[in-house]
N, CA and C atoms as a LAMMPS dump frame, in Angstrom:
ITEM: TIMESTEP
0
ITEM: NUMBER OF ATOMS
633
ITEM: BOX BOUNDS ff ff ff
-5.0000000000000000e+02 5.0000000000000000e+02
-5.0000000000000000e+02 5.0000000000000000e+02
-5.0000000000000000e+02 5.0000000000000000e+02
ITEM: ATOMS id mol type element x y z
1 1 1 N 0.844 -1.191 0
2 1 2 C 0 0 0
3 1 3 C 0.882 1.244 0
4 2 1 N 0.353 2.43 -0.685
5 2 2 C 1.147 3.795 -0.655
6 2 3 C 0.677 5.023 0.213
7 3 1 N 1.244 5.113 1.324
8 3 2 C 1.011 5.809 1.938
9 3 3 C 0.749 7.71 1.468
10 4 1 N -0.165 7.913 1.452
11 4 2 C -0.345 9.654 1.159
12 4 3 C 0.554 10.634 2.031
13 5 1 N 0.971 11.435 2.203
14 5 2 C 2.193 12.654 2.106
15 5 3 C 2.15 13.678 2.239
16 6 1 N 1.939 14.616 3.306
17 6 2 C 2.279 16.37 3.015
18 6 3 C 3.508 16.107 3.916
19 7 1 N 4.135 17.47 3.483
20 7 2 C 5.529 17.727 3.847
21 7 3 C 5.902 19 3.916
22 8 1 N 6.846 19.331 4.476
23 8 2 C 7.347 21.162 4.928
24 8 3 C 8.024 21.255 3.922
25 9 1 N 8.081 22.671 3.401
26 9 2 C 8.308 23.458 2.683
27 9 3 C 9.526 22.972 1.692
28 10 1 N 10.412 22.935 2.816
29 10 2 C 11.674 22.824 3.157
30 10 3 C 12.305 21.576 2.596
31 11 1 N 11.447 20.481 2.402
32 11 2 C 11.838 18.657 2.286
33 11 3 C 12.877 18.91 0.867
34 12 1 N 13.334 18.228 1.03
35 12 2 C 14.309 17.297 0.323
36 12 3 C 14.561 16.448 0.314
37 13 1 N 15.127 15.462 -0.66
38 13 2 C 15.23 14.342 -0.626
39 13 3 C 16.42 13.541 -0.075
40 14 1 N 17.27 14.779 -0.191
41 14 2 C 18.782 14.422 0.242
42 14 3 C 18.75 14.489 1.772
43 15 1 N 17.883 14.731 2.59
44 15 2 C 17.663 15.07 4.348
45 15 3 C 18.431 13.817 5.111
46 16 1 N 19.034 14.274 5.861
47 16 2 C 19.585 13.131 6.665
48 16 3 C 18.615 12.511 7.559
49 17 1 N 17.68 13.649 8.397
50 17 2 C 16.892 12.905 9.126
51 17 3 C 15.643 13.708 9.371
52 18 1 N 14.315 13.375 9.189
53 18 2 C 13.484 13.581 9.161
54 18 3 C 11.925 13.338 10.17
55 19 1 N 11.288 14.514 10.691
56 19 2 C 10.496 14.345 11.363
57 19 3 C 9.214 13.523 10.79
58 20 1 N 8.581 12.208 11.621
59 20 2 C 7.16 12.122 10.34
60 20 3 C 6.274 11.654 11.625
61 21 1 N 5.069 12.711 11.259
62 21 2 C 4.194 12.58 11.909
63 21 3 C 2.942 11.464 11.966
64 22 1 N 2.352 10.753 12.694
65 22 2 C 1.738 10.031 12.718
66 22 3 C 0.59 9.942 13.762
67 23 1 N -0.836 10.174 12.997
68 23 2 C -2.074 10.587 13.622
69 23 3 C -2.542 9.128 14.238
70 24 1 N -3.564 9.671 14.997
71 24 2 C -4.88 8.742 15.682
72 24 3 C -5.406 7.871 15.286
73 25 1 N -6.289 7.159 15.459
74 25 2 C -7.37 6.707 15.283
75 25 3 C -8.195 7.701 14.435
76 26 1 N -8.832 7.613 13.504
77 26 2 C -10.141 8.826 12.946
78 26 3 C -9.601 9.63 12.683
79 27 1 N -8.2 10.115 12.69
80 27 2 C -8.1 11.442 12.164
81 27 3 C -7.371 11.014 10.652
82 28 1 N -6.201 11.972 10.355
83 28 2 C -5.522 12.444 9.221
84 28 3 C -4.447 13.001 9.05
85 29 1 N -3.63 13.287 7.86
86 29 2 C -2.311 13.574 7.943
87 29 3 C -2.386 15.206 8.269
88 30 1 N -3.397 15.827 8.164
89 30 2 C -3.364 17.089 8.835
90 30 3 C -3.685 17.554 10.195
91 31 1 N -3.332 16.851 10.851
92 31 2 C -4.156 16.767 12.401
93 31 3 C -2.73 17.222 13.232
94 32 1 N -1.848 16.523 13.071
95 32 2 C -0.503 17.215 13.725
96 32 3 C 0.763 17.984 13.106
97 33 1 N -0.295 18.483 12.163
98 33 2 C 1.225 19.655 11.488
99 33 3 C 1.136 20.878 12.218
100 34 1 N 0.509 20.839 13.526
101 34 2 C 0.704 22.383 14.417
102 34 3 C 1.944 21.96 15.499
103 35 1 N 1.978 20.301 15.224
104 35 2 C 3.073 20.12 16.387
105 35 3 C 4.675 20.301 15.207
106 36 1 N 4.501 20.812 14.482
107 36 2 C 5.735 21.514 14.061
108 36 3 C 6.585 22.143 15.134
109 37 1 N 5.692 23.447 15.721
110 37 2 C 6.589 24.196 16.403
111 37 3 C 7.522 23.916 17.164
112 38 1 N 7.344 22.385 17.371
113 38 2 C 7.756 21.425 18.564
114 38 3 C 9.318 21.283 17.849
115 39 1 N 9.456 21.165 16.219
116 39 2 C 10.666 20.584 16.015
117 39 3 C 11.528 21.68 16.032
118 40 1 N 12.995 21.221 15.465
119 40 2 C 14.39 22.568 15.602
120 40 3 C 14.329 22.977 14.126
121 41 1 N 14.299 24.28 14.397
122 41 2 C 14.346 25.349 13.075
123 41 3 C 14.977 24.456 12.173
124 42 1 N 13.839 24.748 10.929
125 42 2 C 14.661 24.133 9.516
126 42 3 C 14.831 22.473 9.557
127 43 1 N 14.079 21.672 10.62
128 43 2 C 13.808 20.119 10.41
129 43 3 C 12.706 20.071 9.51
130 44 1 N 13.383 19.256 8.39
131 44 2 C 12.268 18.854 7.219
132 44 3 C 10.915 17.856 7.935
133 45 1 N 9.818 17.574 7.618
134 45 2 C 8.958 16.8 8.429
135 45 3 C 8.155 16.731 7.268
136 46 1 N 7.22 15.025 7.495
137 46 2 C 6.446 14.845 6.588
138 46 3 C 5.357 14.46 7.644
139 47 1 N 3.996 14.162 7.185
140 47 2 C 2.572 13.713 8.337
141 47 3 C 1.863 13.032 7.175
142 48 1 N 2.077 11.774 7.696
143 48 2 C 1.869 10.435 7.109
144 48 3 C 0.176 10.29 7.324
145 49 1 N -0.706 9.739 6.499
146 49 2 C -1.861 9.572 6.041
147 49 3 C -1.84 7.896 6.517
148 50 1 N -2.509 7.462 7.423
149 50 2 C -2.883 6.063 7.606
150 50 3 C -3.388 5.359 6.505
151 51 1 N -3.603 4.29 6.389
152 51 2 C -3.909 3.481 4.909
153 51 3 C -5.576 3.042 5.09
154 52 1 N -6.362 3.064 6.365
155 52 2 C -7.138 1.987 6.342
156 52 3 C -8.096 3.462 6.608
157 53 1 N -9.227 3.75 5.407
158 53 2 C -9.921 4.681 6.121
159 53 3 C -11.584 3.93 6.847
160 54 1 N -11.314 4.307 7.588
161 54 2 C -12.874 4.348 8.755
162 54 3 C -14.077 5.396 9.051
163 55 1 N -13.812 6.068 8.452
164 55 2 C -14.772 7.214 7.984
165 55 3 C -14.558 7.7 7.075
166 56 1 N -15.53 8.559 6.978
167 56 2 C -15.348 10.166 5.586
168 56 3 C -14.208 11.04 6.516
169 57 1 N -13.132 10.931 5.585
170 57 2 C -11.779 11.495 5.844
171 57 3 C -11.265 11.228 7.123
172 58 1 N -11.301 10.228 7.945
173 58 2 C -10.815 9.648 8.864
174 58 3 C -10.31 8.662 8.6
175 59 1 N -9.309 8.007 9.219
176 59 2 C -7.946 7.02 9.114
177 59 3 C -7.394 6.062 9.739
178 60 1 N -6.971 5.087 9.861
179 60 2 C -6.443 4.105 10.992
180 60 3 C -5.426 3.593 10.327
181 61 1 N -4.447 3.01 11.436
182 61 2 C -3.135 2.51 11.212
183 61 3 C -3.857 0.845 11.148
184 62 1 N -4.795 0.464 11.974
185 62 2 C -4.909 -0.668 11.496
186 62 3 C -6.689 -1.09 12.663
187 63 1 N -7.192 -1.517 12.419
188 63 2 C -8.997 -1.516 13.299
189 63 3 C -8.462 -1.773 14.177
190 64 1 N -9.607 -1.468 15.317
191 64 2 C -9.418 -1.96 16.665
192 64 3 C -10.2 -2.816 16.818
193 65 1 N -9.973 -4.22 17.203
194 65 2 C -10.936 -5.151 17.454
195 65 3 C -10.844 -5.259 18.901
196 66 1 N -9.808 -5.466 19.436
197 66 2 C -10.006 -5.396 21.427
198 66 3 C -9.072 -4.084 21.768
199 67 1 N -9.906 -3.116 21.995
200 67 2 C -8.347 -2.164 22.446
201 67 3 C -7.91 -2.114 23.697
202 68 1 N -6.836 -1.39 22.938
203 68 2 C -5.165 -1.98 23.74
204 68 3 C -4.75 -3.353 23.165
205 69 1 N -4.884 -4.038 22.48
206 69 2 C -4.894 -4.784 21.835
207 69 3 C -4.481 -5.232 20.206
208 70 1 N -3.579 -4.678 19.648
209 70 2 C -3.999 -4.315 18.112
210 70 3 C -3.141 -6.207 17.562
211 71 1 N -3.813 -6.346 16.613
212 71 2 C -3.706 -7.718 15.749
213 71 3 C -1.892 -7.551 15.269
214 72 1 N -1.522 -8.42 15.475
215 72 2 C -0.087 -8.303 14.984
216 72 3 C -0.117 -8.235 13.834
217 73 1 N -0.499 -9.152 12.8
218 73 2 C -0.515 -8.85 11.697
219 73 3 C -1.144 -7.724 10.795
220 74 1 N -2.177 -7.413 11.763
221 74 2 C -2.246 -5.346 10.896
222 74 3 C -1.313 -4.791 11.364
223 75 1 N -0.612 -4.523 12.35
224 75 2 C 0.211 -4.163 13.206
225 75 3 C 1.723 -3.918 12.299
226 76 1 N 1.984 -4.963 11.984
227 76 2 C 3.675 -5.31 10.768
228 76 3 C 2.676 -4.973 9.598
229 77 1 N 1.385 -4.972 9.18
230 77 2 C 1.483 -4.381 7.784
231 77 3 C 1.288 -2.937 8.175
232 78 1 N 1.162 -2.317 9
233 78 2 C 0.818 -0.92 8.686
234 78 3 C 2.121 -0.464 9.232
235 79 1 N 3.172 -1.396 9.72
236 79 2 C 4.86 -0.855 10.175
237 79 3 C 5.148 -0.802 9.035
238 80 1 N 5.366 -1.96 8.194
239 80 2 C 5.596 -2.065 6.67
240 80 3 C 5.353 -1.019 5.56
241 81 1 N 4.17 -0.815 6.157
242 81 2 C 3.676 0.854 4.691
243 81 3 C 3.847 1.555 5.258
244 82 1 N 4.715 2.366 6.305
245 82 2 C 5.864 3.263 6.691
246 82 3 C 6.8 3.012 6.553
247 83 1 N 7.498 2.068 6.57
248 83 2 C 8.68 1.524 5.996
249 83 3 C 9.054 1.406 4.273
250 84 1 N 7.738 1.516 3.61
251 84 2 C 7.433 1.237 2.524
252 84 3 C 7.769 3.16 2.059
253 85 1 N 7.182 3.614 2.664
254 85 2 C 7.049 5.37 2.366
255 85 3 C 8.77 5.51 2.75
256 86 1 N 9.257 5.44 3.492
257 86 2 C 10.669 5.7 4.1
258 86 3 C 11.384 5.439 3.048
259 87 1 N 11.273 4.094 2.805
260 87 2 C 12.289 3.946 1.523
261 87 3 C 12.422 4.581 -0.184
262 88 1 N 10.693 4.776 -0.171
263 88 2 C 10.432 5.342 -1.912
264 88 3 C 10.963 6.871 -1.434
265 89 1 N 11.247 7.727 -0.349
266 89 2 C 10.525 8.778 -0.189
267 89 3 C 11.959 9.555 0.357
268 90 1 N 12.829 8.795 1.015
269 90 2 C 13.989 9.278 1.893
270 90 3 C 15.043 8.302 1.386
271 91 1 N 16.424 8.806 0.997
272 91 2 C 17.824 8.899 0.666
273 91 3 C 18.214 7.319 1.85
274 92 1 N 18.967 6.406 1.067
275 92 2 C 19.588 5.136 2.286
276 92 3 C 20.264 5.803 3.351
277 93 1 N 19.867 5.674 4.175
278 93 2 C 20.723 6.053 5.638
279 93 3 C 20.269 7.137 6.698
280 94 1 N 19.231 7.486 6.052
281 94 2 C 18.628 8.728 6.182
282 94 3 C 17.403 7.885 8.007
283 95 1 N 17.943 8.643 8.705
284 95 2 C 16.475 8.274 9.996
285 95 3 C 15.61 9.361 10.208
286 96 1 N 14.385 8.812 10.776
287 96 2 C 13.678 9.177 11.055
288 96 3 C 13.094 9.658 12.598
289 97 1 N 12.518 10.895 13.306
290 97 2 C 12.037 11.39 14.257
291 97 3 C 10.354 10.478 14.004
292 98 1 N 9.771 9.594 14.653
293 98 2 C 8.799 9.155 13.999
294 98 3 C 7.757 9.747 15.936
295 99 1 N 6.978 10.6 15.126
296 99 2 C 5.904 11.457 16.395
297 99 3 C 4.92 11.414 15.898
298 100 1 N 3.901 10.519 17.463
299 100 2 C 2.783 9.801 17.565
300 100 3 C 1.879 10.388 18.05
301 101 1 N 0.777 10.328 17.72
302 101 2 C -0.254 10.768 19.018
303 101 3 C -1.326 9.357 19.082
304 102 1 N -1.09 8.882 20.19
305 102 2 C -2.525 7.811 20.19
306 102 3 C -2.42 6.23 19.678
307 103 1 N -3.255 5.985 18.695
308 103 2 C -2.563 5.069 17.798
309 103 3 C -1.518 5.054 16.909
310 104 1 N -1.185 6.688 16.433
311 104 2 C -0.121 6.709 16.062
312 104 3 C 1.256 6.911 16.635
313 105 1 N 0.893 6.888 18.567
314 105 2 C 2.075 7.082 19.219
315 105 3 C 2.569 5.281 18.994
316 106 1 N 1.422 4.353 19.411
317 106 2 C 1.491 2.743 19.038
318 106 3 C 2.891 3.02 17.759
319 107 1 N 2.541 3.129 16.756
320 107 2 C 3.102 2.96 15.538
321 107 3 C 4.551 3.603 15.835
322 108 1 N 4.694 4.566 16.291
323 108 2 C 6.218 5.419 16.616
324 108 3 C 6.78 4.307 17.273
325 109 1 N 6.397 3.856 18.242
326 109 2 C 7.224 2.304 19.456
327 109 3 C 7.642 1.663 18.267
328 110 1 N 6.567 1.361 17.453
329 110 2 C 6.044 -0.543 16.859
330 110 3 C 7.833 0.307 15.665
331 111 1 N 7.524 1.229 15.137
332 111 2 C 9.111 1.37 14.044
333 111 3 C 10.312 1.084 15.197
334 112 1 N 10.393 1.682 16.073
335 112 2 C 11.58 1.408 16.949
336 112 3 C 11.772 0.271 17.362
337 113 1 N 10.677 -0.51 17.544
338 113 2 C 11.013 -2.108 18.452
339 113 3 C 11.176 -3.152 16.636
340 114 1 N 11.018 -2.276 15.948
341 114 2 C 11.297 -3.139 14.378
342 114 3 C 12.949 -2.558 13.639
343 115 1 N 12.893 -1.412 13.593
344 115 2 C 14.101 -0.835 12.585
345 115 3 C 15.156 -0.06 13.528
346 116 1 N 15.428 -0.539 14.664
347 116 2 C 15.781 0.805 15.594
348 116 3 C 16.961 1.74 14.758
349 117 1 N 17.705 1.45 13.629
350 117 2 C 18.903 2.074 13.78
351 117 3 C 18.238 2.901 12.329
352 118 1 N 17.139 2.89 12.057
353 118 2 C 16.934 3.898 10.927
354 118 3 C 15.356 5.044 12.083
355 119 1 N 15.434 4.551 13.179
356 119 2 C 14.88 5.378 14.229
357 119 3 C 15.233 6.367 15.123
358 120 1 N 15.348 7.725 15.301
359 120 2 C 16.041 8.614 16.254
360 120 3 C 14.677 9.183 17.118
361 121 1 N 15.155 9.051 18.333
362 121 2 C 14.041 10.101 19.585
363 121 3 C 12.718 9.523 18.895
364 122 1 N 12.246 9.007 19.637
365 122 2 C 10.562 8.735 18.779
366 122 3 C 9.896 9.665 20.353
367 123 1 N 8.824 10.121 19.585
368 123 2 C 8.166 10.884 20.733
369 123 3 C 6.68 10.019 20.716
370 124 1 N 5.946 10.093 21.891
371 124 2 C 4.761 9.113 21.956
372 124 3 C 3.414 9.742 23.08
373 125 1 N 3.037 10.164 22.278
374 125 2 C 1.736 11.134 23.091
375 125 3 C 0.683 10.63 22.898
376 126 1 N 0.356 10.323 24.223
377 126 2 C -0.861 9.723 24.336
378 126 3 C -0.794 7.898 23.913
379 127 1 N 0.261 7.368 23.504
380 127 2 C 0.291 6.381 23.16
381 127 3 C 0.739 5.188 23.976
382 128 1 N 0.986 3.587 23.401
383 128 2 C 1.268 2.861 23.906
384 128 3 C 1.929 1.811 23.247
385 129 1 N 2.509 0.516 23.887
386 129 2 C 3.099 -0.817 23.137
387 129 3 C 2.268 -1.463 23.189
388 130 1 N 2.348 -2.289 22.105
389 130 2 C 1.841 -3.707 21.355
390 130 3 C 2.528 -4.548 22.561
391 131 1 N 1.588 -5.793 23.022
392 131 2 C 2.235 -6.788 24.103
393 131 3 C 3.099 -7.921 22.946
394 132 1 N 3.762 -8.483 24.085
395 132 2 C 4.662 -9.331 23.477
396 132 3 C 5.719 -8.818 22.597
397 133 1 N 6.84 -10.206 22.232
398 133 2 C 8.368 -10.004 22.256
399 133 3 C 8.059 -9.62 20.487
400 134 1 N 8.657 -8.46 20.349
401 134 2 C 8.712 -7.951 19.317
402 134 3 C 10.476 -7.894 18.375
403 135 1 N 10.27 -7.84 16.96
404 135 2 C 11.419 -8.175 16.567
405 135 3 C 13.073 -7.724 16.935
406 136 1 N 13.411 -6.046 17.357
407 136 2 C 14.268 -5.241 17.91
408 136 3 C 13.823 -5.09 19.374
409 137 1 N 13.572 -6.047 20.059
410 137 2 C 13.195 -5.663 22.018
411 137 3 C 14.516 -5.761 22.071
412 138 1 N 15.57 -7.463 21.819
413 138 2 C 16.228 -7.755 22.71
414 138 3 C 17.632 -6.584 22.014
415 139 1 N 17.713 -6.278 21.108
416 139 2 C 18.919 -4.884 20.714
417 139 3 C 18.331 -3.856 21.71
418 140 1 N 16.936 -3.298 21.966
419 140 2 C 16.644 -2.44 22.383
420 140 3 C 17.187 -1.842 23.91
421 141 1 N 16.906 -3.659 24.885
422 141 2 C 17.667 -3.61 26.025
423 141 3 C 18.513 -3.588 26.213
424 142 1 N 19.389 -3.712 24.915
425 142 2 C 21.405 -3.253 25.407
426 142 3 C 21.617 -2.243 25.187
427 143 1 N 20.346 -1.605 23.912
428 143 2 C 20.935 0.149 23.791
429 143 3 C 20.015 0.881 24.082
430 144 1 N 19.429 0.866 24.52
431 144 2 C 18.422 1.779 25.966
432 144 3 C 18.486 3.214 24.541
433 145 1 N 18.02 3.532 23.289
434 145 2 C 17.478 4.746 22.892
435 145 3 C 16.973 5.726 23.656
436 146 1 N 17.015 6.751 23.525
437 146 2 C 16.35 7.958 23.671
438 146 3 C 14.345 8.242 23.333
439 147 1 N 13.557 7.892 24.102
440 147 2 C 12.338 7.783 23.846
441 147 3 C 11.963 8.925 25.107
442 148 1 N 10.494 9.885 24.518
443 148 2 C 9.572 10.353 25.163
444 148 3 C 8.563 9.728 25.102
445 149 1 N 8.107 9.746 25.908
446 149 2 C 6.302 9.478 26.238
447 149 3 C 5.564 10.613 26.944
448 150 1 N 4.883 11.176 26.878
449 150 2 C 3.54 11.819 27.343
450 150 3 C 2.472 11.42 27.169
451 151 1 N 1.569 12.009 28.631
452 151 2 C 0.443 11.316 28.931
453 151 3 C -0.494 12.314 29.466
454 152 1 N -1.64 12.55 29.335
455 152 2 C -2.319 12.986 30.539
456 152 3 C -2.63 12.434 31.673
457 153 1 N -3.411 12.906 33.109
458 153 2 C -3.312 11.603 33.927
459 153 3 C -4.966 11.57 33.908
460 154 1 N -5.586 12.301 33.289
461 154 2 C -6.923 11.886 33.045
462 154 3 C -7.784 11.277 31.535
463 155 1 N -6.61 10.171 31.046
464 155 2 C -6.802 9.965 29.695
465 155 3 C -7.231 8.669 30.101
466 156 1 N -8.972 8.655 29.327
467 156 2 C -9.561 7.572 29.558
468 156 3 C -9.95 6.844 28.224
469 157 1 N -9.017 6.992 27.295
470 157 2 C -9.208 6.281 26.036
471 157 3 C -8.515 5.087 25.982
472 158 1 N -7.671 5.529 26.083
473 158 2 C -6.445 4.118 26.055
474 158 3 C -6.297 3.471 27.141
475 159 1 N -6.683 2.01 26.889
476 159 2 C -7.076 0.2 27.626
477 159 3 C -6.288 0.943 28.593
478 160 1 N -6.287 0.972 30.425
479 160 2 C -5.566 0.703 31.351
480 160 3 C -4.664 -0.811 31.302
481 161 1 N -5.175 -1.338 30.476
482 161 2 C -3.932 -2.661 30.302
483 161 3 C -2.732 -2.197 29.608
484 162 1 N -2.828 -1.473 28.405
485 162 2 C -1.752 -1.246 27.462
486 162 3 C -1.03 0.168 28.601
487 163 1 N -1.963 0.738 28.891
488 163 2 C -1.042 2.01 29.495
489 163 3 C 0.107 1.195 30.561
490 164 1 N -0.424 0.389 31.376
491 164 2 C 0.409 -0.284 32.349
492 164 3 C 1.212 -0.979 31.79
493 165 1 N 1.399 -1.662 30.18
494 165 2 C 2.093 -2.812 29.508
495 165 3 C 2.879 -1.955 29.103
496 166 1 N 2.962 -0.463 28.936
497 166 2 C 3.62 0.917 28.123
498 166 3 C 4.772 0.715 29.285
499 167 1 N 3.782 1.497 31.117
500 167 2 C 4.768 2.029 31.89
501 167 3 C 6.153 0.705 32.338
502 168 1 N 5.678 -0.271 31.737
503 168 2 C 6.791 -1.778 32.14
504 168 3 C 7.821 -1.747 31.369
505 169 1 N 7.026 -1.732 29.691
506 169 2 C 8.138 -1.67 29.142
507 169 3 C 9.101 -0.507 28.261
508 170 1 N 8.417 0.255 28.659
509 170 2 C 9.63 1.877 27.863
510 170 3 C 10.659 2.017 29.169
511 171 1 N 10.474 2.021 30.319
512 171 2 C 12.317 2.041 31.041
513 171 3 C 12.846 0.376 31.023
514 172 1 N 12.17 -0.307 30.214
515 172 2 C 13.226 -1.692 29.772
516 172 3 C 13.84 -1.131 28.795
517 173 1 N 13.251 -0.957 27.853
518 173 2 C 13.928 -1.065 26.331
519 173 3 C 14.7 0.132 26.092
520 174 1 N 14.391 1.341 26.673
521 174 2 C 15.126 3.01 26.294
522 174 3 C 15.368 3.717 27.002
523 175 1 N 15.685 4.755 27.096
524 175 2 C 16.365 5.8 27.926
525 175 3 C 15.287 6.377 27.709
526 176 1 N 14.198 6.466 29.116
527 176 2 C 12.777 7.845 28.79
528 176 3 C 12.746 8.927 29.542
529 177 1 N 12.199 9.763 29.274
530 177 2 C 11.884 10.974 29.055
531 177 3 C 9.956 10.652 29.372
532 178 1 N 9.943 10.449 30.639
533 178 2 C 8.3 10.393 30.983
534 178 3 C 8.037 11.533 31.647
535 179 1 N 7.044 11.761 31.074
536 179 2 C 6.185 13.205 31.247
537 179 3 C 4.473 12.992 31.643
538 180 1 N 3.794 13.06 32.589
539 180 2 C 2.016 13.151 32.897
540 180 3 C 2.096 14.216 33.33
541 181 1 N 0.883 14.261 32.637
542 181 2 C 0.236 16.242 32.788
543 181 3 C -1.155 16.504 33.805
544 182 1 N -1.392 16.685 34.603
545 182 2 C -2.109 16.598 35.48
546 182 3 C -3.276 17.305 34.84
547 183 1 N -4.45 16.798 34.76
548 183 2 C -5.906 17.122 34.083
549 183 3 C -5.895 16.992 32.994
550 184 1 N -5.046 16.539 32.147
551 184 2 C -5.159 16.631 30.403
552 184 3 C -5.702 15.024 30.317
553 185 1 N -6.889 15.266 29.331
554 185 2 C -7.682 13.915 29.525
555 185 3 C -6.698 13.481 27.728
556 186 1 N -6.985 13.041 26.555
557 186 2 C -6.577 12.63 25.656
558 186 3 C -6.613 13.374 24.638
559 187 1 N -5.508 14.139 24.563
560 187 2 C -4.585 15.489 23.876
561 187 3 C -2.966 15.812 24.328
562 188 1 N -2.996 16.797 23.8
563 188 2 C -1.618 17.648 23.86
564 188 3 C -1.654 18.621 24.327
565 189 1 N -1.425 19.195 25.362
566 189 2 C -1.481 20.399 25.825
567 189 3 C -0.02 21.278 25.604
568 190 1 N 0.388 22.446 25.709
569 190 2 C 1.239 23.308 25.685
570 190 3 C 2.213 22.947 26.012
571 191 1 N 2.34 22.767 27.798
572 191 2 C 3.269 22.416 28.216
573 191 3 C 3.859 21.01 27.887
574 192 1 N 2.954 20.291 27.505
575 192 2 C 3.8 19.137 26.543
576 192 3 C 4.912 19.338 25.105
577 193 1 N 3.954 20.18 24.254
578 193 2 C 4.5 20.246 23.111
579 193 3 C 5.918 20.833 23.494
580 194 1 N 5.864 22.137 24.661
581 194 2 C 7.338 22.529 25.21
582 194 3 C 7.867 21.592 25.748
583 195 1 N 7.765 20.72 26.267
584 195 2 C 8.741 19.259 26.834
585 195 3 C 9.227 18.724 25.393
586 196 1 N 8.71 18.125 24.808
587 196 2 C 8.75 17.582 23.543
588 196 3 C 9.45 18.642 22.949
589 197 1 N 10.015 19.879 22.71
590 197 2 C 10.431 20.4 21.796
591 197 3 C 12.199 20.601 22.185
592 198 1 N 11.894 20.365 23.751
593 198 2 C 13.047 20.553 24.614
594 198 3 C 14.378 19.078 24.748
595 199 1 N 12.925 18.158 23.912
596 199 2 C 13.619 17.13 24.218
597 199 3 C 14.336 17.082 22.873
598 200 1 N 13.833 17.105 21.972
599 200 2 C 13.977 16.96 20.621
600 200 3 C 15.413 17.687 20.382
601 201 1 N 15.365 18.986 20.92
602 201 2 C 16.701 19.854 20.864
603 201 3 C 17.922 18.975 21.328
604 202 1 N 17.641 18.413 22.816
605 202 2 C 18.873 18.002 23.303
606 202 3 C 18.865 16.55 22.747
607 203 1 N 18.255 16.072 22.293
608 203 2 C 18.15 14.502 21.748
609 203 3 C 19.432 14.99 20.108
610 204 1 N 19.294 16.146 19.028
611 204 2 C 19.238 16.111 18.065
612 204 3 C 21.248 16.842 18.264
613 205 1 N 21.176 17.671 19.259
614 205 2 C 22.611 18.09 19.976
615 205 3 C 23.341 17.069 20.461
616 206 1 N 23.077 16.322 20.907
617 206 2 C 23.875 15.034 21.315
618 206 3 C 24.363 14.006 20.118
619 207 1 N 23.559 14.379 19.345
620 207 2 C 23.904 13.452 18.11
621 207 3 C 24.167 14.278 16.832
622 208 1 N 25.048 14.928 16.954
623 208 2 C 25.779 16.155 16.538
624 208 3 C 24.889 16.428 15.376
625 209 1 N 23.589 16.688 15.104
626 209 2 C 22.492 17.466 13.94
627 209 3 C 22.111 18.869 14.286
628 210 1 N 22.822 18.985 15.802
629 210 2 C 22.299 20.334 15.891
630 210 3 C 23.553 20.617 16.438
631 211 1 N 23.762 22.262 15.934
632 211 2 C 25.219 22.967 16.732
633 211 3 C 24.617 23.028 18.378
């Protein structure tokens, strides 16, 4: 499947590393291009269009049949048609910032616990892990990555199973950056997007992309 595409101004093909955004449940590739502000001046970014639509102009990475729960095998095909876009779309060697909200925070993990070394800083709002041993866990636990998560602490969308299967396994597998926002039910609030933008800086400085 071919994933649909908007992109900043700015893209090129030659980019070393690239922000790509990845929506909800029901929404669309225009739903988080305000969390731009979040990235470092002059990061190219694309906001990826889910494949499976579920409404009139609404989107999914893959149905929910039990949530918190997602089917492995929609799961690796909808990793796959990001992986599929990465390669037609971005230069060999080139990684990716892959930022989630929701089900698409799911999908930001699900690339890292699959491709980690074409993965940098994945940010994960509002999101969670897929249970069970996934293909990059056991690399993951020797090199502890750089991962955010944010949460609200009044977010009653996402299974209390997966949120608890999240808080077990992101300080196994990475170096996190956990953030709960006290009253934010299932969104992004301000002071997140400023955590997230703060992180992104020192995540992108450490790995010499930023002076």
């Amino acid at each position: 499947m071919t994933l649909h595409a908007i992109v900043s101004e700015n893209w090129a093909e030659q980019a070393d590393i690239v922000a790509v955004f990845l929506h909800g449940y029901g929404s669309n590739e225009q739903d988080l291009t305000a969390l731009t502000s979040a990235l470092p001046e002059g990061m190219p970014w694309a906001s990826l269009r889910a494949p499976i639509e579920v409404m009139p102009g609404g989107y999914a990475w893959f149905r929910i049949v039990t949530p918190g729960h997602p089917d492995q095998q929609a799961l690796d095909a909808a990793t796959d048609a990001v992986l599929a876009w990465a390669d037609a779309a971005l230069p060999t060697g080139a990684r990716i910032v892959p930022i989630g909200f929701s089900q698409g925070g799911l999908m930001a993990t699900q690339l890292l616990r699959t491709v980690p070394d074409r993965v940098l800083a994945p940010v994960v709002l509002g999101g969670f892990v897929a249970a069970g041993e996934q293909k990059a866990d056991a690399v993951l636990r020797e090199t502890r990555p750089a991962m955010f998560l944010g949460r609200g602490t009044e977010d009653r969308v996402i299974h209390p199973d997966a949120i608890a299967r999240t808080d077990v396994w992101a300080p196994a597998h990475t170096t996190l950056t956990d953030r709960r926002y006290p009253g934010l039910g299932h969104g992004i609030s301000a002071e997140e997007l400023a955590d997230v933008r703060e992180f992104l800086a020192l995540q992108l400085r450490e790995t010499g992309i930023l002076a």
